[in-house]
C-alpha positions as CSV (number, residue, x, y, z in Angstrom):
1,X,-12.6,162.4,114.8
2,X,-12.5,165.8,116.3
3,X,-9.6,164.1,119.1
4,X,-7.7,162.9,116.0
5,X,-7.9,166.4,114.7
6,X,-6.7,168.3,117.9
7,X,-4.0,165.8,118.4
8,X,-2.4,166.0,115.3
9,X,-2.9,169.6,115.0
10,X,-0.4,169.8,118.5
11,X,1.8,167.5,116.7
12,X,2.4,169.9,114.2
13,X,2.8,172.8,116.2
14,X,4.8,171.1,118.4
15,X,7.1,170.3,115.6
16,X,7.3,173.3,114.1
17,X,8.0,175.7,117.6
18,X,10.9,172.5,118.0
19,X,12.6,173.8,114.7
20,X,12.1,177.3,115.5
21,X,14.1,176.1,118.7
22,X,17.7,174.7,118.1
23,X,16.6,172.5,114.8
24,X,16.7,175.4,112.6
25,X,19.1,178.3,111.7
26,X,17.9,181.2,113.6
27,X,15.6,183.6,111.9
28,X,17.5,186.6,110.1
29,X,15.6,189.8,111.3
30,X,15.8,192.9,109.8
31,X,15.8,195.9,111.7
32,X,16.6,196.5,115.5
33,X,14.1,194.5,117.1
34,X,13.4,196.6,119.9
35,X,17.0,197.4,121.1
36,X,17.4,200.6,121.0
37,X,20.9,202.9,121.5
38,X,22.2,206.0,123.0
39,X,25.9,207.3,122.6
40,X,27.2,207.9,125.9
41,X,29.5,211.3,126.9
42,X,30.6,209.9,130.3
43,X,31.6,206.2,130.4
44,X,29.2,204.7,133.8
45,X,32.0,203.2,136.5
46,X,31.8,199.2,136.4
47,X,30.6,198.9,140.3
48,X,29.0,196.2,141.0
49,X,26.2,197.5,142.1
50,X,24.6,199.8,139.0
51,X,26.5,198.4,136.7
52,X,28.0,194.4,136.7
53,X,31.2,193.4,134.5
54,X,30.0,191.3,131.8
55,X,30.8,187.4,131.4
56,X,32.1,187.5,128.2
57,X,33.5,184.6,126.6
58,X,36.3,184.6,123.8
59,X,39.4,182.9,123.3
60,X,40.2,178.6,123.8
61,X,37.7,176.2,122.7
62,X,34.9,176.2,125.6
63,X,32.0,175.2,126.7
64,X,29.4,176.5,129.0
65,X,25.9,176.3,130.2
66,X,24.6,179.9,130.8
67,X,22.6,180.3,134.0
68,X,18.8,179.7,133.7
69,X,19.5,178.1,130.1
70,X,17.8,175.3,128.9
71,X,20.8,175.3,126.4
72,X,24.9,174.8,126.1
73,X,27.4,176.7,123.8
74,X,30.3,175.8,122.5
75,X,32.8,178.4,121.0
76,X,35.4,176.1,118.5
77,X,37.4,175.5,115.7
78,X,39.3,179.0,116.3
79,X,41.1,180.3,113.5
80,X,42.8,183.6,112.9
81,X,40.6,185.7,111.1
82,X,41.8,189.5,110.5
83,X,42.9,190.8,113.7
84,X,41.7,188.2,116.0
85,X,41.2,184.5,116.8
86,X,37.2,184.0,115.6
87,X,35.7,180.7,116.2
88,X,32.2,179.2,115.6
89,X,29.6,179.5,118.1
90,X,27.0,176.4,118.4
91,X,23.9,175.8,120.0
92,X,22.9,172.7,121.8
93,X,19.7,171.6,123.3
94,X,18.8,168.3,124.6
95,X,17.2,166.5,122.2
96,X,18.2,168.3,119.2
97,X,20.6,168.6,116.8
98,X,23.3,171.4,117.4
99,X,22.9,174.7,115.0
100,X,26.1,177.1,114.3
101,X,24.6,180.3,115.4
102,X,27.7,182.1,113.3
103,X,26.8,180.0,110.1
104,X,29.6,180.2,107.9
105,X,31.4,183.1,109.4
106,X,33.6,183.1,113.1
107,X,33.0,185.6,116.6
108,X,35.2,186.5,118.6
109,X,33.2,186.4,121.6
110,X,29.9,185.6,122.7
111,X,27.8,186.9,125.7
112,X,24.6,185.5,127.3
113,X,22.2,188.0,129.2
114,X,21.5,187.0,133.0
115,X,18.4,185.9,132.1
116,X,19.4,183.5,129.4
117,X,17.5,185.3,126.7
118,X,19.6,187.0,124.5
119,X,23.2,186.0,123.0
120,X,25.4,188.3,121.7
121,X,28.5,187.9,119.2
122,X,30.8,190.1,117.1
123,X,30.1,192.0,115.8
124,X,27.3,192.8,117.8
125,X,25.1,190.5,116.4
126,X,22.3,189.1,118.5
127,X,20.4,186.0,119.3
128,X,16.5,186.6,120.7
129,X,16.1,182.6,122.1
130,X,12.7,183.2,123.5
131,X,11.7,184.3,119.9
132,X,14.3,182.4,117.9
133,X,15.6,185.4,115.9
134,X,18.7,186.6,114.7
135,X,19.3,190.6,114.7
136,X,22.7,192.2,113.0
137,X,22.6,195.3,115.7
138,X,26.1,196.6,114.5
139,X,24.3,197.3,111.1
140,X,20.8,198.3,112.4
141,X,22.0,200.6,114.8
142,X,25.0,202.1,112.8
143,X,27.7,201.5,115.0
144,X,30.4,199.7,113.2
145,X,33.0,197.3,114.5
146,X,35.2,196.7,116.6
147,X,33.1,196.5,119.4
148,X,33.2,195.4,122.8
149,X,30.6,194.3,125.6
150,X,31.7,195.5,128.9
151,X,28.8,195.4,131.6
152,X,25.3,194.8,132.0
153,X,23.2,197.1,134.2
154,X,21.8,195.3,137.6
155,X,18.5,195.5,135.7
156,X,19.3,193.5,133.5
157,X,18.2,195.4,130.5
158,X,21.4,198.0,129.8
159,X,24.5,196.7,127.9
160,X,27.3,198.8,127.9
161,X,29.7,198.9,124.9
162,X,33.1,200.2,122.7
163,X,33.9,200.9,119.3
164,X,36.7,200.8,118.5
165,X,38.8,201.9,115.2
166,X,41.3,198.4,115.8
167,X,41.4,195.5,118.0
168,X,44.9,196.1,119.7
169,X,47.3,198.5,118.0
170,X,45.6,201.6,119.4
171,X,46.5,202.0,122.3
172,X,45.4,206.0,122.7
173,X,42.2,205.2,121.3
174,X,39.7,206.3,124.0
175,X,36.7,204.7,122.2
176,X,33.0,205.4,121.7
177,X,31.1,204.0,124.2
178,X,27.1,203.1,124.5
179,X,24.2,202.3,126.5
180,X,22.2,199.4,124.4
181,X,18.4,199.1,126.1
182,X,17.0,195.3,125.7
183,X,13.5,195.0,124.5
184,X,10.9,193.5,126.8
């Protein structure tokens, strides 16, 4: 009986951390959840070496599989919305059914962290995989949009980003920029 038990105690857990997974809409997280920011006075040079150009992906309808994901994304059914050409972003996982990680609203872009962790969208809005949580960073740290990602630091744990007052027509607009630290 005690067999019977354990094994349909697993069941259930095992169904339940699947639809905390890519069954179910991520969970909406207040707060930063351990990123932190700092406003930066000198912009770090895109090198290489400290600091490595992002892989950001906007535009077309595409489709990728981020290294050391388990997952794919999609970016589709573009539209233009304000200033730019926003699409949905979905989720895939073998197995499972796809989730729109925008839900009713578009991105612009989305960005996936070397280590396949975290995905990030506009307007700097965040996906935690490992923990299935969603995080509106734009809001929770105060910096509004339009923003930008434009490296990552060769640790991995350092984004480097732009506000900007508009998308396009500025084009003497210097921009904030900012040093976002990942959480562990």
């Amino acid at each position: 009986m005690a067999a019977v038990i354990r094994a349909v105690l697993l069941l259930a857990v095992s169904v339940t951390l699947s639809a905390q997974g890519s069954n179910a809409w991520p969970v909406d997280t207040p707060g930063p959840g351990g990123f932190s920011v700092k406003r930066l006075d000198v912009v770090p040079v895109i090198d290489g070496r400290q600091w490595i150009e992002a892989d950001v992906k906007s535009g077309e309808t595409t489709s990728w599989r981020p290294a050391k994901a388990d997952y794919t994304l999609r970016l589709r059914d573009f539209e233009d919305v304000g200033d730019l050409s926003r699409g949905a972003l979905i989720f895939e996982r073998s197995g499972a059914r796809p989730v729109s990680l925008t839900d009713a609203g578009k991105t612009g872009y989305a960005y996936v962290t070397p280590d396949a962790r975290f995905i990030f969208m506009e307007p700097l809005i965040v996906i935690d995989v490992r923990r299935w949580r969603r995080y509106a960073l734009y809001s929770a740290l105060g910096i509004e949009p339009y923003l930008d990602i434009h490296a990552i630091s060769n640790d991995g744990r350092r984004l480097l980003i732009s506000h900007h007052q508009c998308p396009f027509d500025c084009p003497n607009e210097r921009g904030t920029y900012f040093e976002v630290t990942l959480p562990n």
